[in-house]
N, C-alpha and C positions, 0 to 999 in steps of 0.2 A: 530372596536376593535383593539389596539396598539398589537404587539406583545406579550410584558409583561402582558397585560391583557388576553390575549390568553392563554399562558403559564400558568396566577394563576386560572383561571376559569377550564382550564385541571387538574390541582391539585385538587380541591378541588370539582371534581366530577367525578373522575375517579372509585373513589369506588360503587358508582353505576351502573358500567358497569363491575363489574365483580363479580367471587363470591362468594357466601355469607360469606363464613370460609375466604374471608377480609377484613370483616369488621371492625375488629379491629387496621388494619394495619397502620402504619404510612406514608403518601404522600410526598416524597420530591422533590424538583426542586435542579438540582446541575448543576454546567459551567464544560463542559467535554473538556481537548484538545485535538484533534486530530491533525492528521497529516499535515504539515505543520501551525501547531500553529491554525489551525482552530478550535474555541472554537463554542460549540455546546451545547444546553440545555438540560440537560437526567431529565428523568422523574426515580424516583425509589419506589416502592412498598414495604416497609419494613416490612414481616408479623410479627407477633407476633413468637415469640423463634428462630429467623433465624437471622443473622448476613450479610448476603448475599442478594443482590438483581441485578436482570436483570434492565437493564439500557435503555430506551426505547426514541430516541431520537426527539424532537419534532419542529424542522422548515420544515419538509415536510408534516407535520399536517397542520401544523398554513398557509402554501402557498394553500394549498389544500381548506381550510377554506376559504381563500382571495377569491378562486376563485370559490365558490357559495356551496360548499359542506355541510350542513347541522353539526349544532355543534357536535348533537348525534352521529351521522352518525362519526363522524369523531372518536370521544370518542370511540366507540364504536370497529375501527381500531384499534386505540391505545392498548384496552382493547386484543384483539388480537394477539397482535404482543408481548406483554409482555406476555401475558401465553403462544405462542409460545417459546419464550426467557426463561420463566421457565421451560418450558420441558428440553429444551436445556440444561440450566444450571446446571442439576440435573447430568448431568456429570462431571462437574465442583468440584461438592458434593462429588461426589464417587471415585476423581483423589486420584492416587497416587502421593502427590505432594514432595517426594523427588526426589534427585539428578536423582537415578536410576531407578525411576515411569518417570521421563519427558525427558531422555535423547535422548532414541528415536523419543521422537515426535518436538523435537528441529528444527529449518528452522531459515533463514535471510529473511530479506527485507532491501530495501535500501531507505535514505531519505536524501534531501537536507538537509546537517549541518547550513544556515543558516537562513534557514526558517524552521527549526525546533529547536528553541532554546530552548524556554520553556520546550515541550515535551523531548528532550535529558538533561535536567537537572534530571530529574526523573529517567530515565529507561536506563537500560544498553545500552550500545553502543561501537560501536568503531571504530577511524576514517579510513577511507579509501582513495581514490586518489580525487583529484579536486572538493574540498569540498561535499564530501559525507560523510553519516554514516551509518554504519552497525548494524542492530538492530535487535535480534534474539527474537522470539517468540513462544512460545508452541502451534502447529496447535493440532486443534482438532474434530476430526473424525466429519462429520456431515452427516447428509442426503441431505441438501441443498448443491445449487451448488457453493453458497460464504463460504461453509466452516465457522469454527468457528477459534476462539484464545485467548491467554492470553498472553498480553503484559506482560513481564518480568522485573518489575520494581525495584530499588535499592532497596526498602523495602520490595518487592516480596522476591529477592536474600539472605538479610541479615536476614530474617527471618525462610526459609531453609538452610541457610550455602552456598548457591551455590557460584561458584569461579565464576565472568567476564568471566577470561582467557580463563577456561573451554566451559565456555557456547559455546563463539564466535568458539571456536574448532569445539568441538560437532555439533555445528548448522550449520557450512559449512559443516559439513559428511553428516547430515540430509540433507541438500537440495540438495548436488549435488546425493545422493541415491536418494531419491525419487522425487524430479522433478528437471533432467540433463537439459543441456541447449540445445533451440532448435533455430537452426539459416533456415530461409525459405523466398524465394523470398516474399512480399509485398503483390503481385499479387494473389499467391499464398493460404495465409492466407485470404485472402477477398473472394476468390470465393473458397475456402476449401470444402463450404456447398455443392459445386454441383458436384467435383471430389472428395471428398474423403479427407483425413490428408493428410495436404502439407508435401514435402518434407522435410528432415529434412536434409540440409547439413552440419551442424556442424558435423567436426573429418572426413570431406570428403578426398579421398583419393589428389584430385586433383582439384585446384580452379573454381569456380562457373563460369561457361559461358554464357553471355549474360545478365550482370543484370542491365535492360533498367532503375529499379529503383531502390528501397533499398532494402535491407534484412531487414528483421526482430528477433531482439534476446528477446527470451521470454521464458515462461519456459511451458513443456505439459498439466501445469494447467492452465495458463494463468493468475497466481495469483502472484503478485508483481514478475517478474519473469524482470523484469528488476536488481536484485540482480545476475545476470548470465554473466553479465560483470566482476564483480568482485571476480567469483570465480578461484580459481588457475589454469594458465595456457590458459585460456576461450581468455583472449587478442590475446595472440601470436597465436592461434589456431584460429582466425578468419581472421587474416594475413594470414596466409597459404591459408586459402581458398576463401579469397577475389583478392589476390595475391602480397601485398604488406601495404604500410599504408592504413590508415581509420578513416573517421570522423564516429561520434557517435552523434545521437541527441537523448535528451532523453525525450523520448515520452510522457513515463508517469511510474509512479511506479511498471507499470504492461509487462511494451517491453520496449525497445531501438530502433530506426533505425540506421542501419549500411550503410554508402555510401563509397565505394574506390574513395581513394582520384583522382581525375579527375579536369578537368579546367570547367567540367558544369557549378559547383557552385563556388562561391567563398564562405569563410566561415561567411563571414558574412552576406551573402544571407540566408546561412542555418541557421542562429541563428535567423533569420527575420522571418523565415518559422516557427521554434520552437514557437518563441512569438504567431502567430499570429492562430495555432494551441490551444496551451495552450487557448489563449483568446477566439476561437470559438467553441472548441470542449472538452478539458478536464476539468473535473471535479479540483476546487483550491484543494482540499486533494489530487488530485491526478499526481499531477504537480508536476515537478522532477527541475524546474528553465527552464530559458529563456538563457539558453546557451547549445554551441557546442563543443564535447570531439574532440582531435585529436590523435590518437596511430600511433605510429615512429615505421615503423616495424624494419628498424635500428639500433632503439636505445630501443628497446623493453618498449618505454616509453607512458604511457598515461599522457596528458597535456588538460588546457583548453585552448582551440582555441577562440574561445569568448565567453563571458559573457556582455550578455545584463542587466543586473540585477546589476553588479557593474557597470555597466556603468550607469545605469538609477543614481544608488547610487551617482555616483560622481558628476554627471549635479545635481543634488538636493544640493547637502553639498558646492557648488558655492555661 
């Protein structure tokens, strides 16, 4: 069974697997973009008198199927995970979706501006240093530990009145309150589970000794918390406690790795190590690019050190 044939056979027998009061519902298949332009195939339930539907996405069905899982069986997940997503959503129902209902629940993330083209044509944004963008969204309360949200889109914005300028304000108050930046040996963070919450040396009085590896900048949720580089001030304050410049690889949407700049590596070492990372271990939505930041404690400047990705760009366009 193709992919496509997977996906219309999911449509058009979903309504068997849930129940009854949907039976009247409408089945749609829609191409959803995610982050880094990664388009994904949502499944949508549309009952009868609702205008709204949870969005239930289905290529880790369709791999799961590939690999001996039984159709119903699978259906029948699916069926689950959308009345989970409708509970859920029922917040969504009862938001207070003006200015003053979302202000506080306002946060950034940060995303590669050029593998996120598509997706930043839609949704507010705004740019930041060494092709990044800033992109603010309404966190919202969950019981799970991935948390929920609402991308805050141009037609979201124009529909409530809300200002850009505003948002991006509001949304760095919101995340540097409620998830400040946490800067922690490597080492640290990996074996956490067996001592205890790693250190936290960010706004340390006096620079980190002995750091055989990286630090890690992430935020106490551990959710896109690579946005903690670029909140105000966050640079110069890891100079302080790193004790001079620093490269930056960026890990993923969720940490950064911080190295002082040393003769270990050279930077295009580090940018080799990002690629090869990215390629074996993170998730494509969750890739921040195949290159390496450098902050001039000097010249209080962040720059790109290399970029593997224009580089690939330029050996192609030959």
């Amino acid at each position: 069974m193709t992919e496509t044939e997977f996906y219309n056979r999911v449509k058009n027998s979903i309504l068997n697997y849930l129940p009854q009061d949907f039976e009247n519902s409408t089945v749609m298949l829609q191409d959803v973009m995610k982050n880094n332009d990664k388009k994904l195939t949502g499944l949508a339930v549309l009952r009868k008198g609702h205008s709204l539907s949870p969005v239930v996405y289905l290529e880790q069905f369709y791999e799961a199927h590939q690999n001996g899982e039984p159709f119903a069986e699978v259906c029948a997940k699916i069926a689950d995970m959308y009345m989970d997503s409708l509970h859920k959503g029922r917040i969504y129902e009862s938001m207070d979706m003006s200015y003053e209902g979302i202000r506080d629940k306002l946060r950034l993330k940060v995303v590669n501006t050029k593998n996120n083209k598509e997706v930043l044509k839609n949704v507010v944004s705004h740019n930041a240093e060494c092709g990044f963008s800033l992109v603010p969204y309404i966190d919202i309360p969950s019981d799970s530990s991935d948390g929920a949200m609402i991308q805050i889109t141009k037609d979201l914005a124009e529909r409530f009145d809300y200002d850009p300028e505003e948002i991006i304000k509001d949304a760095t108050v919101g995340t540097w309150q409620h998830d400040p930046p946490m800067l922690c040996k490597i080492e640290d963070m990996l074996f956490s589970f067996v001592g205890g919450a790693p250190t936290n040396y960010y706004g340390s009085e006096k620079p980190v000794d002995d750091i055989s590896s990286f630090l890690v900048l992430t935020s106490p949720s551990g959710m896109y918390g690579s946005i903690e580089l670029f909140m105000p001030g966050v640079q110069e304050e890891i100079a302080k406690t790193v004790g001079g410049s620093y490269y930056v690889l960026p890990s993923s949407v969720h940490e950064v790795l911080i190295m002082p700049e040393t003769d270990r590596f050279s930077k295009q070492e580090l940018a080799e190590m990002v690629q090869e990372v990215n390629r074996m271990q993170v998730a494509p939505e969750d890739q921040l690019g195949n290159k390496v930041l450098r902050y001039n404690a000097d010249m209080h400047w962040l720059t790109t050190a290399v970029d593997l990705d224009k580089t690939k760009a330029h050996v192609s366009e030959r």
